[in-house]
C-alpha positions in Angstrom: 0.0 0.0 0.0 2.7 2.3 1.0 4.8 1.3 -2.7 1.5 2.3 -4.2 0.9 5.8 -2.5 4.2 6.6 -2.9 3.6 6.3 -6.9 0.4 8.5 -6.8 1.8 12.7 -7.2 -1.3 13.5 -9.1 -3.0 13.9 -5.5 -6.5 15.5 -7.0 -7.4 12.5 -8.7 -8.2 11.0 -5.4 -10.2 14.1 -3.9 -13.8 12.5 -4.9 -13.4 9.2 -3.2 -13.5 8.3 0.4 -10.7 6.9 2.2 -12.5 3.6 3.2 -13.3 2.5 -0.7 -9.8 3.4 -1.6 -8.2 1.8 1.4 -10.6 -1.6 0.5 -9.6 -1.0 -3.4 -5.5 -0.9 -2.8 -5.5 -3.2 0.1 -8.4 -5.5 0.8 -11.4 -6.2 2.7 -9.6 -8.2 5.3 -7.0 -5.5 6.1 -9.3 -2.7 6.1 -11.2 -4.4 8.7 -8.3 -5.4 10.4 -6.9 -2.3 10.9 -7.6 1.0 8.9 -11.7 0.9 9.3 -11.0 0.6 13.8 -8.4 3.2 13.8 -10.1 5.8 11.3 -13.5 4.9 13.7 -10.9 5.9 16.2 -9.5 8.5 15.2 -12.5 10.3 13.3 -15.8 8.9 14.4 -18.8 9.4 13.4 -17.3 11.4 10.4 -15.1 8.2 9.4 -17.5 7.8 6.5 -16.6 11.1 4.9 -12.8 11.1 5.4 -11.2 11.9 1.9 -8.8 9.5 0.3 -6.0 11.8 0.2 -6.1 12.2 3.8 -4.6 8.9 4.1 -2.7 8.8 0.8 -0.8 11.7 3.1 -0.3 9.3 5.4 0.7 6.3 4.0 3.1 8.9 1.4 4.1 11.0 4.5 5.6 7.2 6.7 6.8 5.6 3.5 9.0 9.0 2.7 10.3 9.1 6.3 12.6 5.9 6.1 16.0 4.8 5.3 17.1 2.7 2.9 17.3 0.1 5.5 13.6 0.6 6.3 14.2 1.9 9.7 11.8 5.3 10.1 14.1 8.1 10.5 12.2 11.5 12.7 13.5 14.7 14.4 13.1 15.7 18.0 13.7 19.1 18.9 16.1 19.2 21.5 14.1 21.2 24.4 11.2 20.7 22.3 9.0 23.0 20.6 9.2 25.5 23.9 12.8 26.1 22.5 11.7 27.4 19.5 9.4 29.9 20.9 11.6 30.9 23.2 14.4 31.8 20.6 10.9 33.3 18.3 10.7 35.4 21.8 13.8 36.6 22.3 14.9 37.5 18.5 11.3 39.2 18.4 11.9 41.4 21.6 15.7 41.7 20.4 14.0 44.2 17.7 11.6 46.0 19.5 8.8 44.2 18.7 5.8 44.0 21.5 4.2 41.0 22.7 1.2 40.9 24.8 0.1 38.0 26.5 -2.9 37.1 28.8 -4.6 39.8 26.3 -6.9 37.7 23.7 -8.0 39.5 20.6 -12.3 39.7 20.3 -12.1 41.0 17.1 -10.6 41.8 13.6 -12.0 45.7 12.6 -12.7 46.5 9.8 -13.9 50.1 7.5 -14.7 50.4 3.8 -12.9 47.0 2.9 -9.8 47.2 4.4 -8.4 45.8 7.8 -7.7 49.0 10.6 -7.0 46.6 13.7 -7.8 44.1 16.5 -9.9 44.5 19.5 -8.8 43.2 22.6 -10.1 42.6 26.2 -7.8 45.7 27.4 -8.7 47.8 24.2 -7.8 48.0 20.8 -4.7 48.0 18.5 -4.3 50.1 15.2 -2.9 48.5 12.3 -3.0 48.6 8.5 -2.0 44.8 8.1 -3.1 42.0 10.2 -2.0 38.5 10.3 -4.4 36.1 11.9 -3.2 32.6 13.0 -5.9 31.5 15.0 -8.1 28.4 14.5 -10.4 29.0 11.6 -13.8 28.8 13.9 -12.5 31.5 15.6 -10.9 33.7 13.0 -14.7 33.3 11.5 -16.3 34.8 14.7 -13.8 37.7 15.2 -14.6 38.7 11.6 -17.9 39.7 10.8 -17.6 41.8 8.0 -16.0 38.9 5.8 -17.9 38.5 2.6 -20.0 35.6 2.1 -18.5 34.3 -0.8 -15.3 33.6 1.3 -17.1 33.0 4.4 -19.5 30.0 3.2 -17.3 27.6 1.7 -15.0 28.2 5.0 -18.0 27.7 7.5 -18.4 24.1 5.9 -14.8 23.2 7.1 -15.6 20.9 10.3 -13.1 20.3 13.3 -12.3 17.9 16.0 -11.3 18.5 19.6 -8.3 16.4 21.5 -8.0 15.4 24.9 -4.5 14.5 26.2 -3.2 12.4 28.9 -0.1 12.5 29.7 1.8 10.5 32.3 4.7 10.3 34.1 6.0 6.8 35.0 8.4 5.1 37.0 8.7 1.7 34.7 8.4 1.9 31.3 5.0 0.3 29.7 6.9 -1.1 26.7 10.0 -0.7 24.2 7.5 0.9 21.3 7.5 4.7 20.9 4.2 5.6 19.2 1.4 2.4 19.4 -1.7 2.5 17.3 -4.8 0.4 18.7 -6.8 -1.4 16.4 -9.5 -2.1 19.0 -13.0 -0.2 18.7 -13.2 -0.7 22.6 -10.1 0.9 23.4 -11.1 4.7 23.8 -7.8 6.2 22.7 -6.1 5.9 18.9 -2.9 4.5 20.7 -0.7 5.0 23.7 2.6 7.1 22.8 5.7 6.3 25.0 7.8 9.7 24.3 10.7 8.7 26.7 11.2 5.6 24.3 12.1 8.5 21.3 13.8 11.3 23.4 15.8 9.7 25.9 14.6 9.3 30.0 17.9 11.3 31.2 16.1 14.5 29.6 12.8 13.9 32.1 14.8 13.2 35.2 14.8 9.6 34.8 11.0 9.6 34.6 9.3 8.1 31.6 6.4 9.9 29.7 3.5 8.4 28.0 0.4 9.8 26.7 -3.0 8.8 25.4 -4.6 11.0 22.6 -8.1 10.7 21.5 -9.7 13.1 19.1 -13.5 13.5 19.5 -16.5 16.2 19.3 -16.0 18.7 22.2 -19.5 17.5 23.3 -18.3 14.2 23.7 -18.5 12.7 27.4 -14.3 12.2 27.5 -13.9 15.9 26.6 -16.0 16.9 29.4 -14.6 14.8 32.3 -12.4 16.6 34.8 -8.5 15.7 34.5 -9.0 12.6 37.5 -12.1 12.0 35.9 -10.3 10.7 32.8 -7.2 8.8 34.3 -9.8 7.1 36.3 -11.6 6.0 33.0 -8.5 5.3 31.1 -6.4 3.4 33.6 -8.4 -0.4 33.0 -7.7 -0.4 29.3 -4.1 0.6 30.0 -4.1 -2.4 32.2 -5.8 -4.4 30.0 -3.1 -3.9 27.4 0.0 -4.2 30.3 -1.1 -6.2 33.2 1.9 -5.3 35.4 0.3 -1.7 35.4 0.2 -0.4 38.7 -1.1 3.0 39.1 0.3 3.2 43.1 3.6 1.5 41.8 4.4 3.2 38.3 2.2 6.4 38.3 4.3 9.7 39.6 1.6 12.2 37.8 -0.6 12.8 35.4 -2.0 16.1 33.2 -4.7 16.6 30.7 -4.6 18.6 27.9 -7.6 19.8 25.3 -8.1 21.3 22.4 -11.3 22.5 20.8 -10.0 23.1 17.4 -7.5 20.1 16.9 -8.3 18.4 13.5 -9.7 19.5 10.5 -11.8 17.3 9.1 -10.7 16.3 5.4 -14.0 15.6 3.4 -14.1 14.7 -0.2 -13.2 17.5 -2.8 -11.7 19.6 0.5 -9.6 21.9 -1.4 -13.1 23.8 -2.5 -13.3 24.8 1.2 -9.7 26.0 1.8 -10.1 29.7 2.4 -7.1 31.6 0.8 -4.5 33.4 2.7 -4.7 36.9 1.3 -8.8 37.2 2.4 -11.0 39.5 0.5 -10.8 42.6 3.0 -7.7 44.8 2.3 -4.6 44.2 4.7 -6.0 41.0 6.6 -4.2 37.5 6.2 -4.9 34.6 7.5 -2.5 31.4 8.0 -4.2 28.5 9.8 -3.9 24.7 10.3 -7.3 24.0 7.9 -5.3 25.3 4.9 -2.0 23.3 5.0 -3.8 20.6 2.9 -3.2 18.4 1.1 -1.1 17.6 4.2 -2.5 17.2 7.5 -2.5 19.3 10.4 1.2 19.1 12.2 4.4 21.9 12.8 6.6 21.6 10.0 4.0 22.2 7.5 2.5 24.9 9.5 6.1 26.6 9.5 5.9 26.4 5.6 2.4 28.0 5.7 3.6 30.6 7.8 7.0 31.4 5.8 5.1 31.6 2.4 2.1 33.4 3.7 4.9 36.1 5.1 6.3 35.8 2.1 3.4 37.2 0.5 2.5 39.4 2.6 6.2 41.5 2.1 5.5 41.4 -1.7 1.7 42.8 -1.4 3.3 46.1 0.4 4.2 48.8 -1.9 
């Protein structure tokens, strides 16, 4: 399967067909059943159905491209991890006299006769003649009222999936795998990631870390639970999968994490609901997660987005 994605450039030609048909077409009934149809229910949901088939060519393309030639997967991990790389962003930034205000969210985009004059915020507002926005689409759409129907309608159709996070802190490791997909519809997570088994214990105090991710609708019962709420929930499947799990023995901590606005939902013929990144109202940009495709949602294409949509925006100024 992976040979034959790899083959495939002309990606389009795959934007009308589901994922599931195509998955049955290039690999068989028996593996789709296996293993893609219980991890796309488990990743997607109720909206497995709709997922596009160049959502997973992506995928399969995206693991095949990532190896060696002697088959081993070869990935980068940011020493310090990605709060390094905000931290140098911070400093350089701050290094040229450039303001950063946070605990301070934006309300609004405003906007007079076409053209972008600034952002409201909670502790007033901001004047400015360009504005780049890089929030989640949902919410760029709220902040921005005035944005003409034409551009707003196909973008409203764009639907999104919340994450919920557990993360752990261990003192014995759960297994010698780093990232473990679960191809059981009664396991409530889409796989159990041991990060301490790709960036090495001695960077974590000697404590390993493990998480559990699930992407669901923000109305969904695991979404709501309070943080104890969900290690209490998730801690039986753990031990289904590794008896020896011992939450008074191997459990240091724990933390949740959500998002509201985690995963774009690919559907068939997506591309005709990517809103552009130069918008229709004079001055305002917008760079956002829901436009990366054909490639799904994750940091180094966002970095690309961001670099060409700057790109642009220095060229657009007289």
């Amino acid at each position: 399967m992976v040979l034959y994605a790899r083959r495939i450039s002309a990606w389009r030609s795959l934007e009308n067909r589901n994922a599931a048909d195509w998955i049955r077409r290039i690999g068989g009934e028996h593996a789709y059943q296996a293993i893609w149809e219980p991890l796309l229910q488990g990743k997607f949901g109720p909206q497995a159905t709709n997922i596009s088939a160049v959502w997973f060519w992506n995928k399969l393309k995206l693991r095949g491209s990532s190896r060696s030639e002697s088959g081993s997967e070869t990935l980068v991990y940011l020493e310090g991890g990605f709060r390094s790389v905000t931290e140098q962003l911070r400093e350089r930034l701050t290094s040229k006299g450039i303001t950063i205000q946070l605990g301070n969210p934006a309300t609004e985009i405003l906007c007079q006769d076409g053209r972008v004059t600034g952002v409201r915020t909670e502790q007033g507002t901001l004047d400015a003649p360009i504005v780049l926005c890089t929030v989640p689409l949902p919410l760029f759409l709220r902040m921005t009222p005035t944005l003409p129907s034409a551009y707003r309608a196909p973008a409203e159709k764009i639907r999104f999936l919340g994450n919920v996070c557990l993360v752990l802190r261990l003192r014995k490791s759960l297994s010698e795998t780093y990232w473990l997909n679960v191809a059981d519809p009664d396991f409530p997570f889409v796989g159990i990631i041991e990060h301490t088994n790709f960036d090495g214990v001695e960077n974590y105090n000697g404590e390993r870390i493990a998480y559990l991710s699930k992407y669901l609708q923000v109305s969904d019962r695991m979404y709501c639970m309070s943080d104890q709420e969900l290690f209490e929930y998730a801690v039986p499947f753990i031990q289904r999968m590794f008896p020896d799990f011992n939450v008074a023995d191997w459990v240091i901590g724990y933390r949740v994490w959500r998002a509201e606005f985690s995963q774009p939902v690919i559907t068939r013929n997506y591309s005709e609901f990517v809103p552009a990144r130069r918008t229709p109202i004079e001055g305002l940009w917008l760079s956002t997660m829901a436009q990366i495709y054909p490639e799904d949602r994750g940091t180094n294409y966002a970095v690309n987005h961001a670099r060409e949509t700057a790109r642009m925006i220095l060229e657009s100024r007289p």
